[in-house]
C-alpha positions in Angstrom: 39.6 13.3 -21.3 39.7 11.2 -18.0 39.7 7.3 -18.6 39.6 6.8 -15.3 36.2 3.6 -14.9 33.2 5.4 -13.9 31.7 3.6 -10.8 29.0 1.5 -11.4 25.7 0.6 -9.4 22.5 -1.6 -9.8 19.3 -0.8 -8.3 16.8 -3.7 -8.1 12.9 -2.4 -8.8 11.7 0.2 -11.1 9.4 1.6 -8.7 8.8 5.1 -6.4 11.6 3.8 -3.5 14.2 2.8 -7.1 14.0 5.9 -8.6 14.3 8.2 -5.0 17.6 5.7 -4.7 18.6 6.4 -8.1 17.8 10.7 -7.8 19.5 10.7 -4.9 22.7 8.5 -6.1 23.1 10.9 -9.3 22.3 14.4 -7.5 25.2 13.6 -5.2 27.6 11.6 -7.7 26.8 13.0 -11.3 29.8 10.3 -12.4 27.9 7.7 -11.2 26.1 4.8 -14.0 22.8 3.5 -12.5 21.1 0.5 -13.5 17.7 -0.4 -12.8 16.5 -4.1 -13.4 12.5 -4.0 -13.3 11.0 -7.6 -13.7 8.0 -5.7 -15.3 8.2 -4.7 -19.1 7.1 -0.9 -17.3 8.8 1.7 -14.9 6.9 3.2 -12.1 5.8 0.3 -10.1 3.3 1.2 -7.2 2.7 4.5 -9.1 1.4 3.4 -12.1 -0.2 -0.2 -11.0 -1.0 0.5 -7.4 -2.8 3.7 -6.8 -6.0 4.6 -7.1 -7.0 5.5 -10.9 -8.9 8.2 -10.2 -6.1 9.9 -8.3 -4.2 11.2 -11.1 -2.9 13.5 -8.3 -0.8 10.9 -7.2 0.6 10.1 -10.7 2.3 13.2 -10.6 5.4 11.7 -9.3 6.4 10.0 -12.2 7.2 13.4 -13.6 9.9 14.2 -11.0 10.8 10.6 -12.0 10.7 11.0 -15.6 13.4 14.0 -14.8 15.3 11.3 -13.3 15.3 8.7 -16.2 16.6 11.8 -18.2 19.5 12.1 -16.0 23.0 11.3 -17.8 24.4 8.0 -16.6 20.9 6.6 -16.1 19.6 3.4 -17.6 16.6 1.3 -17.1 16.1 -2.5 -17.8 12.8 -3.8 -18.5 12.0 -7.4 -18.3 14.6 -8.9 -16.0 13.6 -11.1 -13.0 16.1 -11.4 -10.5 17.1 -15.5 -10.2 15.7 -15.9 -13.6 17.6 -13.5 -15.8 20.3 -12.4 -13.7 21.4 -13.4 -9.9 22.4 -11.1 -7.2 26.0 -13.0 -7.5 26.1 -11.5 -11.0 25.5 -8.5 -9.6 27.5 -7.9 -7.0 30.8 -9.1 -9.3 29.4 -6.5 -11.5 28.4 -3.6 -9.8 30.3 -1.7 -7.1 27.0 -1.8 -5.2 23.6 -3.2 -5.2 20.1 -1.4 -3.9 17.3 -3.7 -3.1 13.9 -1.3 -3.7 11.1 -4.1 -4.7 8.8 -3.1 -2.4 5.8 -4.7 -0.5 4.6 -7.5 -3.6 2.8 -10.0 -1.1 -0.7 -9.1 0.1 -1.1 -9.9 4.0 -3.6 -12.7 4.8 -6.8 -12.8 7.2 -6.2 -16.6 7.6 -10.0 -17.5 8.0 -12.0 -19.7 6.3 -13.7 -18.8 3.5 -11.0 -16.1 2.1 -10.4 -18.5 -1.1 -14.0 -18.1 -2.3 -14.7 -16.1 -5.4 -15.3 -12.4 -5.2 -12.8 -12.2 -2.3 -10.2 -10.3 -4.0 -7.0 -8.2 -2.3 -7.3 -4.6 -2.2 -3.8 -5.0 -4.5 -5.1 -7.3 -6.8 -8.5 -5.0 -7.5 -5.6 -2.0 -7.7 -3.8 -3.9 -10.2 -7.0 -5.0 -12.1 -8.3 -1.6 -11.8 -4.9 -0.2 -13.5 -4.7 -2.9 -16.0 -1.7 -4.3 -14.5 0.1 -7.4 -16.8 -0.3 -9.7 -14.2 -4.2 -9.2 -13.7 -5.2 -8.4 -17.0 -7.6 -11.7 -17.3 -8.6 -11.3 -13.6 -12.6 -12.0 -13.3 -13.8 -9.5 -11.1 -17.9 -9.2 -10.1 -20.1 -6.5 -8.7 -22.9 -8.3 -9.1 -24.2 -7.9 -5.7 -25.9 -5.6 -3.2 -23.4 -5.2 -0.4 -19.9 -5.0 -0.4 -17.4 -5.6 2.3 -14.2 -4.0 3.0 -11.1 -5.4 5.8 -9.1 -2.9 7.0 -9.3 0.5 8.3 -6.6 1.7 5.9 -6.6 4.4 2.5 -6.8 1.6 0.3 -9.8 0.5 1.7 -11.5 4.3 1.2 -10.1 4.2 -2.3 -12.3 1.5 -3.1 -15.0 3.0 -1.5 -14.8 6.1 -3.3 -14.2 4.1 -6.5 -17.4 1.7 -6.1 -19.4 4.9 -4.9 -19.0 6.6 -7.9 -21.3 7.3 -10.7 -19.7 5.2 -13.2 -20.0 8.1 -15.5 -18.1 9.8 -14.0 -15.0 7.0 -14.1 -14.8 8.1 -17.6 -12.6 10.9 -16.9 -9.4 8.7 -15.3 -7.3 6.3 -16.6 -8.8 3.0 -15.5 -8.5 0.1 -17.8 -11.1 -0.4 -20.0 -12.2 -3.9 -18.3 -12.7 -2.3 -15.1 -14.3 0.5 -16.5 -16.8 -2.0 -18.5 -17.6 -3.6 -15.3 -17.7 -0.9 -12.9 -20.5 0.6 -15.3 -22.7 -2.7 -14.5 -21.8 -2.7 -10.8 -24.9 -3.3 -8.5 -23.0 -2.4 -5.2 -25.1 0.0 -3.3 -24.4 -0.9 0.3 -21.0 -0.8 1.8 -19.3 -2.0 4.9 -15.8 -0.9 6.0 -14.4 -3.0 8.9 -11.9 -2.3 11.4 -10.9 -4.1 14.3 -10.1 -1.2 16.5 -12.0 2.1 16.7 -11.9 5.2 15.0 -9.0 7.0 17.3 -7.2 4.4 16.2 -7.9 4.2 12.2 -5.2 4.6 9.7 -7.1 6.8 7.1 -5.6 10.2 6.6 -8.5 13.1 6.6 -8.0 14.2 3.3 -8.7 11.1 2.0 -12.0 10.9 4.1 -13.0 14.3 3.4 -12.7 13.6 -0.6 -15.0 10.7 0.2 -17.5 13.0 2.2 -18.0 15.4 -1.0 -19.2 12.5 -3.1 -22.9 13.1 -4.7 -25.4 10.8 -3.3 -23.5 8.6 -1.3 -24.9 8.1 2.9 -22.5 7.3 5.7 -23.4 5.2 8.1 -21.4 5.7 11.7 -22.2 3.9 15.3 -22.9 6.8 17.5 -21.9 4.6 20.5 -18.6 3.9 19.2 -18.4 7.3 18.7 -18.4 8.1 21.8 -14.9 7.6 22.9 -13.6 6.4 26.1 -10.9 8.0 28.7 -8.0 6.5 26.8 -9.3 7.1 23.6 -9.4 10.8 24.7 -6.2 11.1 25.2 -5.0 9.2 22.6 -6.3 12.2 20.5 -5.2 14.9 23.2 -1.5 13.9 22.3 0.5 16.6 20.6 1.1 14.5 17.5 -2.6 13.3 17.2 -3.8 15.9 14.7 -4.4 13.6 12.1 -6.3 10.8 14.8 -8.4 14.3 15.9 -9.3 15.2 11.9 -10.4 11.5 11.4 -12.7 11.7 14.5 -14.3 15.1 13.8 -14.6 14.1 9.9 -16.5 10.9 11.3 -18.7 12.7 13.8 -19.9 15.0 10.7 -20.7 12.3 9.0 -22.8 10.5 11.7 -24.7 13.5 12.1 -25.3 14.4 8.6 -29.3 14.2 7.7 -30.0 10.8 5.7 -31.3 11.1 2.2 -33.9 9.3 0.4 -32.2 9.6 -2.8 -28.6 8.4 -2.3 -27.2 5.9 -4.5 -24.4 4.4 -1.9 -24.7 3.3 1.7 -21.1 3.3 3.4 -21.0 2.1 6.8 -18.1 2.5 9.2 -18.2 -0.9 11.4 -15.7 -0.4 14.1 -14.7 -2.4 17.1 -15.1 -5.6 14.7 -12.5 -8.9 13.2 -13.8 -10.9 10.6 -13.8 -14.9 11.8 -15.7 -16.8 8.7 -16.3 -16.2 5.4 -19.4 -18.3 4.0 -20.8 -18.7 0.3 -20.6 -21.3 -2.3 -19.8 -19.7 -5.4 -19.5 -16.4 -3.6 -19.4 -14.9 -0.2 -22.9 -14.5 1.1 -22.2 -13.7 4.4 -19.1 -12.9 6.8 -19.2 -13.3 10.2 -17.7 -10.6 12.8 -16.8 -10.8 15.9 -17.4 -7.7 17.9 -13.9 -6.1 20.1 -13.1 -4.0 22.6 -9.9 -2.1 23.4 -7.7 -2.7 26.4 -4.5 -0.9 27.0 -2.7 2.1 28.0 -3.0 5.3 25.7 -1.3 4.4 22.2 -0.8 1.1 22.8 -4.7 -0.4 22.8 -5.4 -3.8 21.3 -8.5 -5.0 20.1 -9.8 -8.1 22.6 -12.9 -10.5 21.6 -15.7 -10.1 23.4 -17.5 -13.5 21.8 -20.1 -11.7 20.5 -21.1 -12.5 16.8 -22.6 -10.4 13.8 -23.4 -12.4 10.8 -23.7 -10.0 7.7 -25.1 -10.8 4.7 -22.6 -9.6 1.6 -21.6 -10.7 -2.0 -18.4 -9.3 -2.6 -15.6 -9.3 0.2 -11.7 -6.9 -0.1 -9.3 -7.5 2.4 -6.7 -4.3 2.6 -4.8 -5.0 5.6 -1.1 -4.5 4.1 1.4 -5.9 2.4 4.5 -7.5 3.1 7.8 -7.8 1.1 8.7 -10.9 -1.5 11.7 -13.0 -1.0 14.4 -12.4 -3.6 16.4 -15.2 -4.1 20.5 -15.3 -3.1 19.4 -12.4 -0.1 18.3 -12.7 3.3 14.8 -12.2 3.8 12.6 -12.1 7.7 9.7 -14.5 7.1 8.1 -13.1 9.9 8.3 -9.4 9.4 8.3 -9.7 5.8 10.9 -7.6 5.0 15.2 -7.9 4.1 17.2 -7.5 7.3 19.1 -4.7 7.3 21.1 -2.3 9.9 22.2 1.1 9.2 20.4 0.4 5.5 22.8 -2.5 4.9 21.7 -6.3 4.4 22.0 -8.6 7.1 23.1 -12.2 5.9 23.7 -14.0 9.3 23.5 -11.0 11.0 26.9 -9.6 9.3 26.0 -6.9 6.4 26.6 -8.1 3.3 29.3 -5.7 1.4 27.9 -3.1 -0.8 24.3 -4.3 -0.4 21.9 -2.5 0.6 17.9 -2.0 1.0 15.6 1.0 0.5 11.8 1.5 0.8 9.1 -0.7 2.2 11.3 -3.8 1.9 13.5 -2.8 4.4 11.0 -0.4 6.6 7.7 -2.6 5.9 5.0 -1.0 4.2 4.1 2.0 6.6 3.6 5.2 5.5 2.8 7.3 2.2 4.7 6.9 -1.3 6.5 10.4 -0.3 8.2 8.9 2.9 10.2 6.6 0.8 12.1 9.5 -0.9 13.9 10.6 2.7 14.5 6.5 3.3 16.5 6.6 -0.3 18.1 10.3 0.9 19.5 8.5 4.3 20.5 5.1 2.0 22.5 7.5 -0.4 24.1 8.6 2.6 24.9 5.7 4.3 26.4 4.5 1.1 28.4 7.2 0.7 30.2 7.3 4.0 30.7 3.7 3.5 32.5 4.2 0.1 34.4 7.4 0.9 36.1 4.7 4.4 37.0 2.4 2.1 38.7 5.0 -0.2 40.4 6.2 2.8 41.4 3.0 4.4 43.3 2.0 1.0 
């Protein structure tokens, strides 16, 4: 039997982007012992706390994770807070490496006034809430209201559609906490607004998503029919070869607006595009937001949304701003303030601009927080590879 040390590594985060590291670490090393510090006192992160609850579909991945945990050499440590419980000095006298895979923890501000009223919750808080995350187990959410609005143009924002659309009978079939299910059942949302500061070429919804929310029972859509009607650049925006998904959104939307309105539905939605919130106003709650109406100027793929100084005041109870996240600072690393995320080249940190040695960052705290869960698993694939070569020059330089 060999008693040759077996090479050591820490990952930092117990979620999707820690365990793709840790898969792709142990597929290509099976000698390999991988740590994972999670500050939580459960695995699965995003998966479990973040997505939708009545997308079990997404859940699914914490089976091909749970094959991971199962892997020899694996171990997972619950309830350790980086700078608390252990530093990243500790770890890096430890560890022949160290993976940085926390993720995008800090919700992205609309700095306006008004956003620290009541009833103006993050789309990741209501997530959280919603999931019955630790941190937001006591969280005092309300429905009692008539309209809703929604910031952002994003999936998030349609999985909170979809989830206040709902018959709340028929939330008793997914795993939502029982809090949220106790006062989604008293919810009196019936009219809801989903804002976007560009226009619909330019949303980020993917169709599927938007065509789950189109097969909803008794819930009307609401769409401009002059914004649908798209300029020149627009057009060929969506005539690129890599605009199927901008063409899907736009025929999905146009379906809706031309779908006959029923007398009997139990949800409005409304698609407002071409719109920035400036205001917030309400005393104990928001009961009104004021918008300020865009337009888009720019060359094909590259339109920004421009005031016009035009204002709609609309009258609302309940505001959720879903317009991304950012990463969290972890302390004894680098971290870039302004793009939120560690700095890193060829998926090394950056301290100073020099990479730090045998540190290194996967997921949306390195990329940002773009893209689906999935596209995290081909980040970790290029990270395992990147530490590999790294390891295999310094084996061949001593």
């Amino acid at each position: 039997m060999s008693n040759t040390p077996k090479t050591r590594v820490a990952i930092i985060g117990a979620g999707p982007s820690g365990f793709f590291m840790a898969e792709e670490l142990l597929r290509h090393d099976n000698s390999l012992v991988v740590d994972i510090f999670e500050r939580l006192h459960k695995p699965y992160g995003l998966l479990r706390y973040g997505v939708a609850p009545d997308h079990p579909h997404t859940r699914r991945i914490i089976k091909l994770m749970e094959h991971t945990a199962a892997r020899p050499g694996f171990n997972l440590r619950l309830g350790v807070e980086i700078g608390r419980d252990v530093t990243i000095d500790e770890l890096r006298a430890n560890y022949s490496a160290v993976f940085v895979a926390t993720g995008a923890e800090v919700v992205r501000s609309l700095d306006i006034p008004g956003e620290d009223l009541p009833c103006v919750y993050s789309a990741r808080a209501f997530a959280a809430w919603a999931n019955g995350h630790p941190d937001h187990l006591n969280d005092q959410v309300d429905f009692d209201t008539e309209t809703a609005v929604i910031i952002g143009n994003g999936n998030v924002s349609l999985d909170i559609v979809r989830i206040l659309s709902r018959d709340p009978a028929a939330l008793e079939e997914f795993e939502f906490s029982p809090a949220a299910k106790e006062t989604l059942a008293h919810s009196r949302v019936r009219n809801i607004h989903v804002i976007g500061r560009r226009g619909p070429a330019q949303a980020a919804f993917e169709e599927k998503e938007l065509l789950e929310l189109g097969e909803l029972p008794n819930v009307e859509f609401r769409v401009d029919p002059i914004v649908m009607m798209l300029s020149e650049t627009d057009e060929r925006e969506l005539a690129a070869p890599d605009a199927d998904r901008a063409r899907g959104i736009v025929e999905t939307l146009r379906t809706f607006a031309s779908r006959s309105k029923g007398e009997a539905a139990r949800t409005v939605v409304s698609f407002d595009f071409l719109r920035r919130p400036l205001a917030i106003k309400g005393t104990t709650r928001p009961e009104e937001i004021t918008l300020e109406l865009c337009r888009l100027e720019g060359d094909a793929g590259e339109q920004r949304a421009l005031p016009t100084g035009a204002l709609q005041r609309l009258p609302c109870g309940v505001v959720f701003v879903s317009i991304g996240q950012r990463g969290k600072p972890i302390p004894g690393l680098p971290f870039d303030d302004v793009e939120g995320v560690i700095p890193t080249k060829d998926h090394r940190v950056l301290m100073d601009g020099v990479p730090l040695p045998d540190v290194y960052a996967v997921g949306w705290l390195k990329r940002g927080a773009h893209g689906l869960i999935g596209n995290n698993r081909k980040d970790a694939m290029m990270t395992a590879q990147a530490y590999f070569a790294n390891r295999q020059q310094k084996h061949t330089v001593s």
